[in-house]
C-alpha positions, 0 to 999 in steps of 0.5 A: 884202846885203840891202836897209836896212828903213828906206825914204827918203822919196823913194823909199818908194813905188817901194821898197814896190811893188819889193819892199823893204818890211819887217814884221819886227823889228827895224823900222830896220836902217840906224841905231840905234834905241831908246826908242819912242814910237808915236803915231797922227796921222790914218790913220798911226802915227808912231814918235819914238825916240832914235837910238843912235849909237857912242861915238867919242873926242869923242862922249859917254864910251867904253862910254855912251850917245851920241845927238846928235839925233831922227828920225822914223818913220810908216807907214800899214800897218806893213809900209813904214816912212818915215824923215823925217829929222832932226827935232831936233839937240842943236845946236838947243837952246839951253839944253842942253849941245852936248858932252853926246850925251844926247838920251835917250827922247822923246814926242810929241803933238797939240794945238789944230792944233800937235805937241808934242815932249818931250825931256830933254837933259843941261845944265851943269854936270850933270844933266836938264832936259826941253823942248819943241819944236814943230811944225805937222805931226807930222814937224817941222820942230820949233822948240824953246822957248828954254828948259827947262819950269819945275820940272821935272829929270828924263828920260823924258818921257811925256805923256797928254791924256785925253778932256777936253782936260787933258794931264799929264807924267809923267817919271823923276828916280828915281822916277816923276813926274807933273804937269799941263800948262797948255793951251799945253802948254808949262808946269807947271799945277802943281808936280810929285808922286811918283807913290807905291805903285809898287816901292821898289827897283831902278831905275824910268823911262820913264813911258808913259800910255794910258787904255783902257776908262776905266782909265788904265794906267801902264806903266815900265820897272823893275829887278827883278833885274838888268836892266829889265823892263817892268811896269804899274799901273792907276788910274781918274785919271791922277793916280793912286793907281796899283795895281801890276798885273803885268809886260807883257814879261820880261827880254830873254834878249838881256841888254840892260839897258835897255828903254823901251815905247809902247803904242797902238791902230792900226786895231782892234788894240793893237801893244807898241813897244820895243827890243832889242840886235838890230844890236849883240848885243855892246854894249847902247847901241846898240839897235834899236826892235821891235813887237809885238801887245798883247792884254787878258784879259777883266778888263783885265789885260794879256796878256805879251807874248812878243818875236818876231822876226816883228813885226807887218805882213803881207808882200805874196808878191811882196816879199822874205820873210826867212825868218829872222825867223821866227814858228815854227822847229823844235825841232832842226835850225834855227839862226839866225845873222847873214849876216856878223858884222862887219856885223850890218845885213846881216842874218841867215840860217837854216840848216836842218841835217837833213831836216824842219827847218823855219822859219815865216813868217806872215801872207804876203798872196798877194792874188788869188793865183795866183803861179807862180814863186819866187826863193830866196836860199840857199846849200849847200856840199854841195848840198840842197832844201827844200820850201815847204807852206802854212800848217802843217808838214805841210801841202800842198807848193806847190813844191820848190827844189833847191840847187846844190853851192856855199858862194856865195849864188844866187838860184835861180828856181824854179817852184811851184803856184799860191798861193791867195788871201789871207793865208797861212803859209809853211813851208820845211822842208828835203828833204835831210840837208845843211846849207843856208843861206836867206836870202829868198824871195819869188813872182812 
């Protein structure tokens, strides 16, 4: 089985120098995840998304979604991932209804020494009010206000504070919505607007604001056809009026029907965050939070973004490198597939069926290099090997695993030439015609 992504606080440090840090996608492996809302504070970046949990009798409605509090995640190098607990239960608030489960898409953000955190909650008899809670670190404990923000109905709050110290919500009550914020945060310094010229049909929220180059994007959330893509307008005020400008990430081939971004600069680089049905392929209200990189063309537009499996930190060569989170995989031959199908958070597996098939890991960090030994997790019922190259399919081979007759999975040490230094690709492409099963491998 392998190791949960997610790391606890207490032992976040020793797990990253043991070998169990992860950069791969989906992010959180041991709980639901969705809505992510990435913000830097200080040297880390810190991701509050809504936590999905399973609808059981007495727990939101069969077939819906049920969300009864919030986590937080941060991480200084996207590879290690720290959960620091719950930092807000629907039970905490009191004006919101403690029968509901619908503590949907947050945001959070820094001002004048103190972290504000936006959240909607359903409220009786029916509908959406957003509130606010509030805390001297941006891992909590948050406290939230005794009440809702005045004149605002709606989900999805996203909140922007540009350059000159002014902050505005925006949020969903089927349109797009957009109000400024008094400087304690905490009220309306005005009454809401409509933000106009974006689709007119199908479904629109999620509002996410970043401003780049002195160009403010828009980007939501938006019911094109019949599931969510993600889309962006363009404006020079926050305020708007906003040109719509194109779509950042298409329609999951997954089918998941929703989808819901953050969009952030983290070290010199610009990273997508959003989430999938990864742990639950049968069910889409249970979701799991991705990242990937985000690039610009020259005029400013947005670059798609195709989803990966991947993700986005490096992997050090000593830890485990899941091979099935693939950044390249032949075009016949390799199939992936999850380890045990009734217990998705277990992971996945990659199976190579013929010789040449091969899979890609990128941005493996070999350090100084040197390493001269392996461990491959992997099974064979009929026997095989695979081969290991560097940085290209054909390129030079550093060792070969051969694969013992036997449908159990073994972890079979191996040695290998020595790795060069620094950040590498790793190709494993098998060197039999029989079928084998790889799970992790990593050096030592």
């Amino acid at each position: 089985m392998k190791l949960p992504r997610h790391l606890l606080p207490s032992a976040w440090l020793v797990a990253a120098l043991a070998g169990g840090a992860y950069a791969t996608n989906p992010l959180i492996m041991d709980q639901f995840t969705a809505d992510p809302s990435a913000r830097v504070f200080g040297d880390r970046i810190y991701v509050y998304p809504s936590h999905d949990i399973p609808p059981v009798p007495g727990k939101s409605r069969p077939e819906w979604f049920c969300m009864e509090d919030y986590h937080v995640f941060s991480s200084a190098n996207l590879t290690d991932w720290q959960d620091h607990g719950v930092i807000l239960s629907q039970t905490e608030v009191p004006w919101a209804n403690p029968s509901a489960y619908a503590l949907w898409a947050p945001d959070c953000v820094a001002k004048n020494g103190k972290y504000y955190f936006y959240f909607p909650a359903a409220v009786k008899p029916m509908g959406f009010r957003i509130g606010v809670a509030v805390a001297d670190q941006p891992t909590g404990p948050f406290k939230p206000e005794a009440t809702p923000i005045e004149g605002v109905q709606g989900i999805d709050p996203g909140v922007f504070i540009d350059d000159d110290g002014s902050a505005y919500l925006y949020y969903s009550r089927g349109k797009i919505m957009v109000a400024k914020l008094q400087d304690n945060m905490l009220q309306l310094d005005g009454p809401p607007k409509v933000i106009d010229n974006l689709p007119a049909k199908g479904l629109l929220e999620g509002p996410f604001l970043f401003k780049r180059k002195g160009v403010y994007y828009l980007t939501y959330p938006h019911v094109e056809t019949k599931i969510e893509r993600l889309e962006y307008a363009t404006s020079n005020s926050p305020l708007g009026p906003f040109q719509p400008a194109g779509v950042i990430l298409d329609e999951a081939t997954s089918g998941c029907w929703t989808v819901h971004q953050s969009i952030v600069e983290f070290k010199g680089q610009w990273y997508l965050f959003y989430h999938d049905k990864d742990l639950s392929p049968a069910f889409d209200k249970n979701r799991s939070i991705r990242a990937d990189l985000l690039a610009f063309n020259d005029d400013g537009t947005i670059k798609k973004v195709v989803p990966t499996l991947r993700g986005v930190g490096l992997v050090a060569a000593q830890n485990k490198i899941e091979l099935d989170r693939y950044s390249a995989i032949s075009d016949q031959g390799a199939t992936v597939s999850f380890l045990d199908a009734a217990n998705p958070r277990d992971g996945w597996q990659v199976t190579l069926a013929g010789t040449g098939a091969w899979v890609r890991f990128n941005g493996v960090d070999c350090g100084p290099g040197g390493q001269q030994a392996l461990e491959l997790r992997a099974s064979a019922a009929a026997g095989g090997a695979v081969e290991i190259r560097l940085d290209r399919p054909d390129g030079p081979v550093v060792g070969r695993v051969a694969i013992a007759q036997g449908a159990d999975w073994r972890i079979i040490p191996s040695a290998v030439k020595a790795l060069p230094a620094g950040v590498h690709d790793l190709i494993v492409s098998s060197a039999d015609p029989n079928p084998v099963g790889l799970d992790w491998l990593r050096f030592h």
